[in-house]
N, C-alpha and C positions, 0 to 999 in steps of 0.2 A: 449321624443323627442331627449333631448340628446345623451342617446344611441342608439336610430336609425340614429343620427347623426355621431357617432363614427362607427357604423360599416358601412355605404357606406363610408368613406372615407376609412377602414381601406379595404373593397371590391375594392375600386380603386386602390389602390393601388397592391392589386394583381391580378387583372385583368389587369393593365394598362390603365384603363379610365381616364377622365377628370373630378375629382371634381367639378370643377362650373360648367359644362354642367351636368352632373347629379343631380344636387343639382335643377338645373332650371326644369328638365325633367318630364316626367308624373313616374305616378307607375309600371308602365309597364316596362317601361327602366332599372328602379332602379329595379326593382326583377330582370331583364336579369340580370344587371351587377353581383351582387348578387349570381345568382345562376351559373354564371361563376366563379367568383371564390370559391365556393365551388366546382364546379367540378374538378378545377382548384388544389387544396389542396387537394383532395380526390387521384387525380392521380398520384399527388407528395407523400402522403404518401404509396400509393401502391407500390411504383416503390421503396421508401425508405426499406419497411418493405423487399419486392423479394428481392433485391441487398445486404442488410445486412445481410438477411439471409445465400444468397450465400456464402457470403466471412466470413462469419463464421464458412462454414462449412471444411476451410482449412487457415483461420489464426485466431489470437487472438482477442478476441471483441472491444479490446479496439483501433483496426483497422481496424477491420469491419466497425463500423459503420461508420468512419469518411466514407469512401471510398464508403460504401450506400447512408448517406447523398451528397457526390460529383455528384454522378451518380442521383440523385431524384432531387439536387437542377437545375442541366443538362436537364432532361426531363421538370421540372416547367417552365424552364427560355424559352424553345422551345416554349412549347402552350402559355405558355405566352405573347410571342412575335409573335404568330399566332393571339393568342384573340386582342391583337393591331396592329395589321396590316390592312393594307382595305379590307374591306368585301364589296359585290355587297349591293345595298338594295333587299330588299327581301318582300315578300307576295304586300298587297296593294300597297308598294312604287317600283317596280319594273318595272325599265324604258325600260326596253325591254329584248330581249336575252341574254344570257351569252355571250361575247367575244371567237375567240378559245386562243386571250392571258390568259385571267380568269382561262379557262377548263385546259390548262400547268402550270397556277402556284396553281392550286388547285391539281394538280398531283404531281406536285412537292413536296409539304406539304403532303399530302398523302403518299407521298415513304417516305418520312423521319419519318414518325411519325410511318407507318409498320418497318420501320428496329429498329429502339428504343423498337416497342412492340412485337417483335420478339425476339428480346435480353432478353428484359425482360422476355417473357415467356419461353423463355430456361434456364435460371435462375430460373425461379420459380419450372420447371420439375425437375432440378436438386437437389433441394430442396424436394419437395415431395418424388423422387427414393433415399435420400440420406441413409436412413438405406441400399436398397438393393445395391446400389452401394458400398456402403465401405464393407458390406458384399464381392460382385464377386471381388474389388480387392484385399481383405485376401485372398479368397480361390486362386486366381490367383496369387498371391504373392508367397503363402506355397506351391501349385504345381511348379512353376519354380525353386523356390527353395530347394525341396526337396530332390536333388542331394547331392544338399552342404551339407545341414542339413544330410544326411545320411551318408555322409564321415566326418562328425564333430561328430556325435555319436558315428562311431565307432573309430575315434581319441581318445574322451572321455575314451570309454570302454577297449582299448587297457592300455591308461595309468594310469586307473584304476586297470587294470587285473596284471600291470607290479608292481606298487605303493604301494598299497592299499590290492590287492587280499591276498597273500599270509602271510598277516599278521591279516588279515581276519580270513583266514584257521585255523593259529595256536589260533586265541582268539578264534574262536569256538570248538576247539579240549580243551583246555583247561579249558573254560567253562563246556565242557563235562565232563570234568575229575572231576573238582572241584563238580561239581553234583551227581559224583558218590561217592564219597569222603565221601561229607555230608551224603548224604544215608547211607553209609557206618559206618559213626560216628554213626548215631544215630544208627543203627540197633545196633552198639557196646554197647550205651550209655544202651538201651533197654535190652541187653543179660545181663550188669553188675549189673542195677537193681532187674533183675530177681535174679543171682545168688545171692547177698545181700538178696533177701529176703527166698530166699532157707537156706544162713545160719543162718537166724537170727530164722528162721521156726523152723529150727534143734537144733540149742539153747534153745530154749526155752523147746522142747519137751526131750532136756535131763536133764533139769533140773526139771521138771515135773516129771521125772523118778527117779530123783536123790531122791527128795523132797519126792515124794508122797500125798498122800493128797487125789488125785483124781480118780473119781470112773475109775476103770479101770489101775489104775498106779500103779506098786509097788516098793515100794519104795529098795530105795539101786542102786549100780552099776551094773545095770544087762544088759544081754544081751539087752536090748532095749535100756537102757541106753550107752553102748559103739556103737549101731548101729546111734543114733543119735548124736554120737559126731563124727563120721564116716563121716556122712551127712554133718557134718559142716564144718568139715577140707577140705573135696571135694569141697563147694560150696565157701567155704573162696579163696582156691585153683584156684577154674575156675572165681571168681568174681578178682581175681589178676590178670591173665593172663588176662580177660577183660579189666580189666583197661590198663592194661602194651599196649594192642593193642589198647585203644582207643587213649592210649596217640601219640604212634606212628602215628594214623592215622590222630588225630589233628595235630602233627607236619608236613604229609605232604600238611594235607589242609590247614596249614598255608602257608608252602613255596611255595603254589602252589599258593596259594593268590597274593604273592608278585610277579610270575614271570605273574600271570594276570594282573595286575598293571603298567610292566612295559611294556607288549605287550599294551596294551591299549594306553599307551604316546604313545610308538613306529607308533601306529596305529592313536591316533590326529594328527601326526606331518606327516603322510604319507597324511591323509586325505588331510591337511590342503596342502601338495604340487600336490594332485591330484585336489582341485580345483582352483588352481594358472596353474596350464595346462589348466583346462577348458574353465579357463576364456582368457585365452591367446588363446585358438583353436576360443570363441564366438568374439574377438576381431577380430582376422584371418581370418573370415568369410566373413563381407563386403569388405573385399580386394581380394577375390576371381572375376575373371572375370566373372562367370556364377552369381553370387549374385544379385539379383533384390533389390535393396533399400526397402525404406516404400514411397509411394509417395499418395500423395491425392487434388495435384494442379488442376487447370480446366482442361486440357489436360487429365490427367489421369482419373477423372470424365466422362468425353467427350467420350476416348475411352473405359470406361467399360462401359457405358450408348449403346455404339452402339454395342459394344459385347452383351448384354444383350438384345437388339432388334432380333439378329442374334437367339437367341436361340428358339429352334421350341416350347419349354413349355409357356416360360412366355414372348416374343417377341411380341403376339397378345395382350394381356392384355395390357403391358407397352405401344405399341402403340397404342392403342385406347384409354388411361388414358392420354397418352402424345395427342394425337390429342383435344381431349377434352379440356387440362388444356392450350393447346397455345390457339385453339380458344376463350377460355372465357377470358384469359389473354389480348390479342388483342384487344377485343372487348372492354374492359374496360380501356385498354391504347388510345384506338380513341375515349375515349368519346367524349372527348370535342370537335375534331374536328370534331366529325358526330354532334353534336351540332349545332356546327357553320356553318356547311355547309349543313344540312338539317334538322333538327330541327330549325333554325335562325328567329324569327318573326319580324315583319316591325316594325323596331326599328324610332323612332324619333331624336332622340340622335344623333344615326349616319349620321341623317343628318344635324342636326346644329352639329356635329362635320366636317360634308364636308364643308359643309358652312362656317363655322368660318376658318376651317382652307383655303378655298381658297381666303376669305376676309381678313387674315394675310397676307397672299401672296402676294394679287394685295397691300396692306401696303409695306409692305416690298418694293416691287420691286419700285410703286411710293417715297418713300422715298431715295431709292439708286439711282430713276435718279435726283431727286431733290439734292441731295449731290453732284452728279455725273454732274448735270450743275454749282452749287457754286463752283465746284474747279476748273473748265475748267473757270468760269468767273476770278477768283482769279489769276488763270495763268495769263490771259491775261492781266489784271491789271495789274501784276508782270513786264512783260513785257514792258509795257509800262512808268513805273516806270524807268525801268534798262533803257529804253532806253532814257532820259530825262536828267539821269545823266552822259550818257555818252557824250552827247552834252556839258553839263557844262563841263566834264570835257575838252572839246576838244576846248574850247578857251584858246587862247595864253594870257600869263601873258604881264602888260602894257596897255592894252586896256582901262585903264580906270575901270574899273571892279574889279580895285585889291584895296590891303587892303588901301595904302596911296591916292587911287584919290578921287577926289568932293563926298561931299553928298549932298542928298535930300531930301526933306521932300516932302512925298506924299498927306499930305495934311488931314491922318488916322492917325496920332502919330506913324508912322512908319519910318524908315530913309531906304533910300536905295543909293547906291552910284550911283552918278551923271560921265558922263562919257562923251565920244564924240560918241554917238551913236547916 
C-alpha cells in the first residue's frame, strides 16, 4: 500500500492533480490520473529523444542534450497545464452541449499542441534523412567548389613542376646511371673471375706438363708446356685489365653515389618547400569568393532536405517516408490531448474538484467581505474616537478643568476635577 501510495502522489504530481481528492476518490479516477501521467512522461521522452537527436546532428552532445531536455521539458510543462486546466464532465456526468466558448478554447489547444508536433516531426525526418542529407550536402559542397579546387591543383602542380620536377628528373637519370653502373661492376666482377680461373686452369696444366706423372703428359718443357704458361700470362693479363676497370667503374659508382646523395637533400628540402605552397594555396582557398564553406546548421539541412524532395529519382520515396514519419510523429505528440478530449471518461474527481474548488471561492469571497465590513467598522470607530478628542482639545484653559482647579470624588475611587460646570 505504501507504494501504491507513493506512486499516485508522485502521478499527481505530474499530471497536476489534487492529492487529497485523489486519495478520497474511487479506482477509477486514480488509474485516470495515473495513466495521464504516464502518457504524459512518455510524450516528454519522445519529444526529448527527436530534439537531442536533432541538435546532435550539428553540435556537440554535451549540448545537445541540454537544449533537448529544454525543448521536452517545454512540450511536458504544455500538456501538463492542459491535463490541469478545466475539462467539460464528460460520459454519464454530462450537463448538456458543448459551449461554442469550449469548441475555441479546445481549438486553441489543438493549434498549439499541432505546431509543437509538427516541429517535432520535422526534427524527427531530419533525423531519419540524416546519412542522406549530409551525403547531397558533400556532393553539393565538392560540385560548387570544384572550380577552386581545380585552380588550387593546378597552383599545386605548377609549383611542384617549378620546385620539385626537375630535381626529380636528375635523381631519376642518375638512379639510372647508378643501375647501370652496378650492372656493369658486376658483369666486370664476373669477367675477372673468370679470367682468375682461366689462369689458375693454365697453371696448373703447365705444371702437370712440367711434372709429369700423368697419363697423357709428358714430362719436361714442351711445347704443351710453354702453350700453357701462354694461357696464363694472357689470362693473368686480361684478369688485370678486369680488375684495373672494375676498379675504375667502382670509383665512378662511388662518386655517383655521393652526387645521388646530395640530389636527394636537394630534393627533401624542395619537397619540403613545395608542401609549404601547398599548404599556403589549401589555406588561400576559403578566402576565395566562389568557396562554399562546410555548413551542416538546420538551414542548410532544411535546404538539402528540399532539394532532395525536388529530385525526380528519390523525391517520391523521401516524400511518402516524410509524410508517413510526420503523421505518426503527430499522432503520438496529440496523445494526450486526443485523450483528454475524446477518450475522457466521467471522472468523479473532477467533480469534487469543481465542487471544492467553487466552495473555496464562496470561502474566500465570504471571508473578504467579513474583513471588508471589520475595517469599514474600525474606520468608523476611528473616527469617532478622533473626533472626541478634538472637542477636548477645543476647551479653553481656566474653565475649571485644568490641572490646579477642585477635585472630586465620584463616589468609584476615582477623582475627577470639580469645576463650575
Amino acid at each position: 500500500m505504501e507504494l501504491i501510495d507513493r506512486w499516485i502522489r508522485f502521478a499527481c504530481v505530474v499530471a497536476g492533480a489534487d492529492y487529497s481528492l485523489v486519495r478520497t476518490s474511487n479506482s477509477l479516477d486514480r488509474m485516470i490520473i495515473g495513466g495521464n501521467a504516464v502518457v504524459l512522461l512518455l510524450v516528454g521522452t519522445l519529444a526529448l529523444v527527436v530534439w537531442a537527436a536533432l541538435f546532435a546532428a550539428f553540435l556537440p552532445l554535451p549540448l545537445a542534450l541540454p537544449l533537448g531536455l529544454l525543448i521536452a521539458a517545454l512540450v511536458f510543462m504544455l500538456d501538463r497545464a492542459m491535463s490541469m486546466s478545466d475539462w467539460s464532465l464528460s460520459g454519464v456526468l454530462r450537463s448538456g452541449p458543448a459551449k461554442p466558448g469550449d469548441w475555441l478554447k479546445l481549438l486553441f489547444r489543438v493549434a498549439i499542441a499541432l505546431v509543437l508536433a509538427w516541429a517535432t516531426a520535422l526534427g524527427a525526418v531530419l533525423v531519419l534523412f540524416a546519412d542522406a542529407v549530409d551525403d547531397h550536402i558533400h556532393r553539393d559542397r565538392l560540385a560548387r567548389n570544384m572550380p577552386v579546387m581545380a585552380e588550387a591543383a593546378e597552383q599545386k602542380q605548377r609549383a611542384r613542376q617549378r620546385l620539385a620536377a626537375p630535381l626529380e628528373s636528375e635523381v631519376a637519370l642518375l638512379d639510372a646511371e647508378r643501375e647501370r653502373l652496378q650492372q656493369t661492376l658486376g658483369e666486370r666482377e664476373s669477367a675477372l673471375l673468370v679470367m682468375r680461373q682461366r689462369a689458375s686452369q693454365s697453371r696448373i696444366e703447365a705444371e702437370r706438363e712440367s711434372e709429369g706423372g700423368l697419363r697423357g703428359y709428358v714430362p719436361g718443357q714442351g711445347p704443351r708446356f710453354r702453350e700453357a704458361m701462354r694461357q696464363e700470362r694472357e689470362a693473368n693479363a686480361a684478369a688485370a685489365l678486369a680488375a684495373q676497370d672494375s676498379a675504375r667503374t667502382q670509383q665512378r659508382f662511388d662518386d655517383l653515389a655521393e652526387r645521388v646523395a646530395d640530389k636527394r637533400d636537394e630534393l627533401r628540402q624542395a619537397s619540403a618547400l613545395v608542401s609549404a605552397e601547398e599548404r599556403r594555396i589549401d589555406a588561400a582557398m576559403p578566402s576565395d569568393p566562389r568557396w562554399v564553406p562546410a555548413r551542416s546548421g538546420p538551414l542548410s539541412r532544411l535546404v538539402a532536405l528540399e532539394q532532395m524532395r525536388a529530385d525526380p529519382t528519390t523525391g517520391i520515396a523521401i516524400g511518402r517516408v516524410e509524410w508517413v514519419t510526420k503523421a505518426t510523429l503527430i499522432v503520438l505528440e496529440l496523445t494526450f490531448l486526443l485523450i483528454k478530449t475524446l477518450l475522457s471518461p466521467a471522472s468523479v474527481y473532477l467533480v469534487k474538484l469543481t465542487l471544492r474548488t467553487k466552495l473555496d471561492a464562496v470561502r474566500e469571497v465570504h471571508q473578504f467581505n467579513q474583513a471588508l465590513r471589520d475595517l469599514r467598522r474600525g474606520q468608523a470607530m476611528g473616527r469617532t474616537e478622533r473626533a472626541s478628542t478634538r472637542l477636548l482639545d477645543a476647551v479653553p484653559e481656566g474653565d475649571g478643568l485644568s490641572e490646579g482647579g477642585p477635585v472630586r470624588d465620584d463616589g468609584r475611587g476615582s477623582q475627577s476635577h470639580g469645576g463650575g460646570r
